[in-house]
Kinemage of the C-alpha trace (Angstrom):
@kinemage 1
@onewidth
@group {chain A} dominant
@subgroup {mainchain}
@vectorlist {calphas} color= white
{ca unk a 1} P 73.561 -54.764 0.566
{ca unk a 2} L 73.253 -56.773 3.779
{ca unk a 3} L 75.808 -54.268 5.424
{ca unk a 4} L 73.712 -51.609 4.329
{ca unk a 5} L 70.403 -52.841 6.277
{ca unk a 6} L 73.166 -53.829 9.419
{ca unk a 7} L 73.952 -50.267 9.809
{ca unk a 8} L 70.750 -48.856 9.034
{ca unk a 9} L 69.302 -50.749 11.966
{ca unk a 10} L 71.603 -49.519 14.141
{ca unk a 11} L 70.813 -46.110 13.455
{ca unk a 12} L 67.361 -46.740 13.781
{ca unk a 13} L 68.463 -48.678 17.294
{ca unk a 14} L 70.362 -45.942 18.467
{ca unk a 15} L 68.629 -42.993 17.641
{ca unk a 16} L 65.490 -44.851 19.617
{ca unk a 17} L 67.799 -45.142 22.543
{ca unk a 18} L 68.641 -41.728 21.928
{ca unk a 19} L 64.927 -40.977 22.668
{ca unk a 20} L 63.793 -43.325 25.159
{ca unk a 21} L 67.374 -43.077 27.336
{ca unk a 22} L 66.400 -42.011 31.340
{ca unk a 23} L 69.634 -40.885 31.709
{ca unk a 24} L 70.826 -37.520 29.690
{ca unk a 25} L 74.217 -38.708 29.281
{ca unk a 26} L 73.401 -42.089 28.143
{ca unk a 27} L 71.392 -40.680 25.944
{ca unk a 28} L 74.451 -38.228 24.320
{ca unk a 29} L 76.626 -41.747 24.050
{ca unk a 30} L 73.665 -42.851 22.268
{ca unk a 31} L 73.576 -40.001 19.753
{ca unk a 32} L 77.875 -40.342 19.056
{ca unk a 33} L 76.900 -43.626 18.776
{ca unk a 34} L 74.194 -43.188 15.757
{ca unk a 35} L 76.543 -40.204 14.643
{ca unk a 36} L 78.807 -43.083 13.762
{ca unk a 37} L 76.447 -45.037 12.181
{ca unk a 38} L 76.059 -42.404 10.084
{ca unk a 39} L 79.280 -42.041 9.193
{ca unk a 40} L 79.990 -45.843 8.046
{ca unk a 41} L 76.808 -45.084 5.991
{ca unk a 42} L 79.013 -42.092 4.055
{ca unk a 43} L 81.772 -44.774 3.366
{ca unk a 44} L 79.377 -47.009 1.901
{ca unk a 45} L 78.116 -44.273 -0.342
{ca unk a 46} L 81.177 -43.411 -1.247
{ca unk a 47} L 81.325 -39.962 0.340
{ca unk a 48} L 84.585 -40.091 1.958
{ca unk a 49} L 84.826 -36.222 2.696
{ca unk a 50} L 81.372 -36.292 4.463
{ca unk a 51} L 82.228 -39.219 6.406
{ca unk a 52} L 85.781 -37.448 7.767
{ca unk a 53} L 83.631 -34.477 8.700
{ca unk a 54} L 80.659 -35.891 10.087
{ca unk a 55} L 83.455 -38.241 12.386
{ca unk a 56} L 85.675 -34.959 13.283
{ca unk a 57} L 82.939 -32.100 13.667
{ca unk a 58} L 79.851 -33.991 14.685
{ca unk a 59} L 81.775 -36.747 16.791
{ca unk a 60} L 84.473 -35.157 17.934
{ca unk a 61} L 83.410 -31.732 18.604
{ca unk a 62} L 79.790 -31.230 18.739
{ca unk a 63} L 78.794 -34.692 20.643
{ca unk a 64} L 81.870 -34.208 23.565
{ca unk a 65} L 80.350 -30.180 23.897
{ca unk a 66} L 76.769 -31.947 24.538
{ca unk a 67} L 78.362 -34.367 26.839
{ca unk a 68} L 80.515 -31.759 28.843
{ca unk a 69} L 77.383 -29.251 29.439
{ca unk a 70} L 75.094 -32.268 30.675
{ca unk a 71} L 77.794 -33.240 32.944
{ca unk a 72} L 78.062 -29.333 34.331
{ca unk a 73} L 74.350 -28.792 34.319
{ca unk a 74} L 73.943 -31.783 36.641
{ca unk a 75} L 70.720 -32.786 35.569
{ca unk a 76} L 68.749 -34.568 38.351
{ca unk a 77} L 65.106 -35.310 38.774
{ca unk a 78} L 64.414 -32.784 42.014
{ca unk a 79} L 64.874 -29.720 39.981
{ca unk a 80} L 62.829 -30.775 37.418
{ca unk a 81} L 59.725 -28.513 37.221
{ca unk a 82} L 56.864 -30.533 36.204
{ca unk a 83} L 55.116 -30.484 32.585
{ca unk a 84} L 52.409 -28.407 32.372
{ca unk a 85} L 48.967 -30.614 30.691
{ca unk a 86} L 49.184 -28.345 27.503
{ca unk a 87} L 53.200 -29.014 26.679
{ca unk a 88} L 51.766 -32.643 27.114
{ca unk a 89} L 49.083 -32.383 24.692
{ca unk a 90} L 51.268 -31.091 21.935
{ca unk a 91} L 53.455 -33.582 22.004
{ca unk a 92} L 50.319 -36.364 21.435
{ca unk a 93} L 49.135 -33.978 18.774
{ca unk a 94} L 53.133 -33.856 17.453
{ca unk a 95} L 53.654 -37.673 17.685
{ca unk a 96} L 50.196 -37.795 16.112
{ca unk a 97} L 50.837 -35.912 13.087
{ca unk a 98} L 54.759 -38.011 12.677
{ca unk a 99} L 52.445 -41.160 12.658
{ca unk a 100} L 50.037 -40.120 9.838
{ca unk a 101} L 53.048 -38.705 7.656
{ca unk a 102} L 54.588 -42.223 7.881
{ca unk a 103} L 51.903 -44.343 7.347
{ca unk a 104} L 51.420 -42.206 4.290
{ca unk a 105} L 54.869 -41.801 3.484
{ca unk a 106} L 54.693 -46.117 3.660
{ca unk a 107} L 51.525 -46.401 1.314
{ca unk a 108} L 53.547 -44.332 -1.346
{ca unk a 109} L 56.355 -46.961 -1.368
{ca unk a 110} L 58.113 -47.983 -4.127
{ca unk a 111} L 60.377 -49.934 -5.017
{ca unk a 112} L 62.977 -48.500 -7.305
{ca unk a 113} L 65.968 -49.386 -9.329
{ca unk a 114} L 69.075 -48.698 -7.406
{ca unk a 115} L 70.992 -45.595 -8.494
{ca unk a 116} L 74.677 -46.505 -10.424
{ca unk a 117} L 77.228 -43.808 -10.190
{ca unk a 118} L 78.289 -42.739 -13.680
{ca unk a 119} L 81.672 -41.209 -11.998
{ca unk a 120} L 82.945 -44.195 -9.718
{ca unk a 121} L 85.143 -41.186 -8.000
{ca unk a 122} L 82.885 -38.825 -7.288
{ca unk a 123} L 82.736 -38.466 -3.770
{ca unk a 124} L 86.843 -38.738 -2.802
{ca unk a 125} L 88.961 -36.305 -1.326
{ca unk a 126} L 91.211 -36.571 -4.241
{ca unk a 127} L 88.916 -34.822 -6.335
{ca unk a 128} L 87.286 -32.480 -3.804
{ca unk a 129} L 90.994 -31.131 -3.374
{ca unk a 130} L 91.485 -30.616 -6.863
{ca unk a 131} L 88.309 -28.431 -7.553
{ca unk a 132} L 88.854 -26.927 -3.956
{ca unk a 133} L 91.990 -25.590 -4.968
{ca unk a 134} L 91.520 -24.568 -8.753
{ca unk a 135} L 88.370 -23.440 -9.294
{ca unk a 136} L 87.497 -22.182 -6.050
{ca unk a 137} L 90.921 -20.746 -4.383
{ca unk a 138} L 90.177 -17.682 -3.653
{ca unk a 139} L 86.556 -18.134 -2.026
{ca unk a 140} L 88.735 -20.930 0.283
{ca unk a 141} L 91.801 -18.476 1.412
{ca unk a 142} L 89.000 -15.914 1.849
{ca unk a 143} L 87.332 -18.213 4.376
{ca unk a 144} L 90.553 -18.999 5.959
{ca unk a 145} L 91.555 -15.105 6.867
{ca unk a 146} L 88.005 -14.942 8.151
{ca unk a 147} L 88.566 -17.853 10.618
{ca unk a 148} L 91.535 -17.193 11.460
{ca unk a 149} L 90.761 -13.693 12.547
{ca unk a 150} L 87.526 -15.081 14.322
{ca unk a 151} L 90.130 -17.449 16.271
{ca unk a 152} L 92.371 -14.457 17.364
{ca unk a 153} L 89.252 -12.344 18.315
{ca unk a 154} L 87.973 -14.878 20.616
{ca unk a 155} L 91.525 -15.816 22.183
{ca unk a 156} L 91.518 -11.304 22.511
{ca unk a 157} L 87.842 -11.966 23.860
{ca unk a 158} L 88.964 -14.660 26.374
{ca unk a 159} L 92.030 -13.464 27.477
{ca unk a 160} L 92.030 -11.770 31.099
{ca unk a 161} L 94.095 -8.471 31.531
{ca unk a 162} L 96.666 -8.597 34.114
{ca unk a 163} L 95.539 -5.702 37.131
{ca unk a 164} L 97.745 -2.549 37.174
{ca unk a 165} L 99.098 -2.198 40.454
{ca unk a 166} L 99.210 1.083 41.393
């Protein structure tokens, strides 16, 4: 249980840094960091599908898009255009209306009995394959051909056509 409230402070750490970060790529680092977190918390659960795709999609792909279009955009402080006083005041009112949802989300507390899994293998890949293949083959093939073809449209889509010389 200790390991439990270890990584849920980190996320808690990480995702602040997330926020309060100067820097837009520190702050990205931050986020594949807490991603991460996030993922040791789906091996803890149990949940070892979740935790493969939060690591490969999330980790992998999303966070090193994020990264790669801060770098391009060059983000600096001169081009900046300044807030205007009303973008300012909704985020006051925003933050003000987090901060009453948890304080009252806090007074509601309690504390419950911790939930026992009846099925010890419930979350494994083992089983996900088995019902992934069986019982729902032909929605997954389906979903495959429609990839796929998405794959060789965008490769069509992307692909320059040599010039005819005439």
């Amino acid at each position: 249980m200790s390991t439990f409230y270890f990584i849920a402070f980190l996320s808690i750490f990480f995702s602040l840094l997330v926020i309060f970060a100067k820097n837009p790529v520190h702050s990205v680092l931050y986020l594949i960091l807490t991603f991460f977190t996030f993922t040791i918390h789906y091996i803890l659960l149990n949940a070892q599908f979740l935790a493969v795709v939060n690591f490969i999609v999330y980790m992998g792909a999303i966070m090193v898009l994020f990264l790669f279009v801060m770098m391009l955009l060059n983000l600096n402080k001169d081009t900046e255009p300044g807030k205007h006083y009303l973008a300012k005041l909704a985020g006051v009112i925003a933050g003000g209306c987090l901060l009453i949802t948890l304080v009252g989300s806090l007074k509601a507390y309690k504390l419950s009995a911790p939930v026992v899994l009846k099925d010890p293998g419930l979350g494994l890949v083992k089983n996900l394959g088995k019902v992934l293949f069986s019982e729902f083959l032909l929605p997954f093939e389906i979903s495959s051909v429609l990839l796929l073809s998405a794959m060789v449209g965008a490769v069509l889509l992307a692909k320059k056509e040599p010039k005819a010389t005439a």
